[in-house]
N, C-alpha and C positions, 0 to 999 in steps of 0.2 A: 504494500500500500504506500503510496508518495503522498509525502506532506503536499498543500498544497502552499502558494507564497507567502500566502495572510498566517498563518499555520506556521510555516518555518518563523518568519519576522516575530510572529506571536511570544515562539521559544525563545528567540534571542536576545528581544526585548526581556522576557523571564528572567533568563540569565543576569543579564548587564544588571538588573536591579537587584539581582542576589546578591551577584558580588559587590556592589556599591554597598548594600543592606549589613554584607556581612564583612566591610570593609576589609575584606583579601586585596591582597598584594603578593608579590613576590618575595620569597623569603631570602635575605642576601646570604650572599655567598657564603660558602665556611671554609673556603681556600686559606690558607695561612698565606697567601701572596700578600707583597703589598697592595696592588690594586684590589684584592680583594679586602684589604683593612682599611681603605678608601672610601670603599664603595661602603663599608659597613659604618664609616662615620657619618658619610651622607645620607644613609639611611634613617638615623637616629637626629635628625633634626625634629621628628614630631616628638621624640622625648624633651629635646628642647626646647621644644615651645613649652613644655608642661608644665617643666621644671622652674620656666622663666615666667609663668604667671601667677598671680595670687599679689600677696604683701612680704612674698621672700626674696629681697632683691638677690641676697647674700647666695643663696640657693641656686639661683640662677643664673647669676653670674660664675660661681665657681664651676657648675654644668658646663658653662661657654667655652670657660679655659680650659678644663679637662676636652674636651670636642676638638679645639683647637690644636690644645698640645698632640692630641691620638692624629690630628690630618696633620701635621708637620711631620710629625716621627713619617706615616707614611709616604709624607714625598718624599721625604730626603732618601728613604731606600728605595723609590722608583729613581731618583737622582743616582744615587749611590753605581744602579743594575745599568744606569742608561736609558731609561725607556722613558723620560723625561729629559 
């Protein structure tokens, strides 16, 4: 039996709002590379927004420099390999 357009569209529209609903994403990498400890700081900017709201500036700010300090360490060893 074939879906018919309205039918398939139906389901994909379903989906898209699943995964919006059930805010999936991709899980970052678990590579020990540096670009993959890159990618995993980049990833965790929504922990920093979290972190950086409220009345704890203190909280937030140290968040910032910890995020900071972890994407320096990794470029400097994509620097370090060349690949930067």
């Amino acid at each position: 039996m074939r879906l018919t357009r309205r039918e398939f569209i139906k389901g994909v529209g379903v989906a898209a709002a699943s995964w919006v609903l059930l805010r999936c994403r991709a899980l970052p990498s678990q590579g020990d590379s540096p670009r993959g400890e890159l990618r995993s700081v980049w990833m965790r900017l929504d922990w920093l927004a979290e972190q950086s709201t409220g009345d704890d500036w203190e909280r937030g700010n140290q968040a910032r420099q910890d995020l900071v300090a972890q994407h320096r360490v990794a470029l400097d060893e994509l620097v370090s390999v060349g690949e930067l």
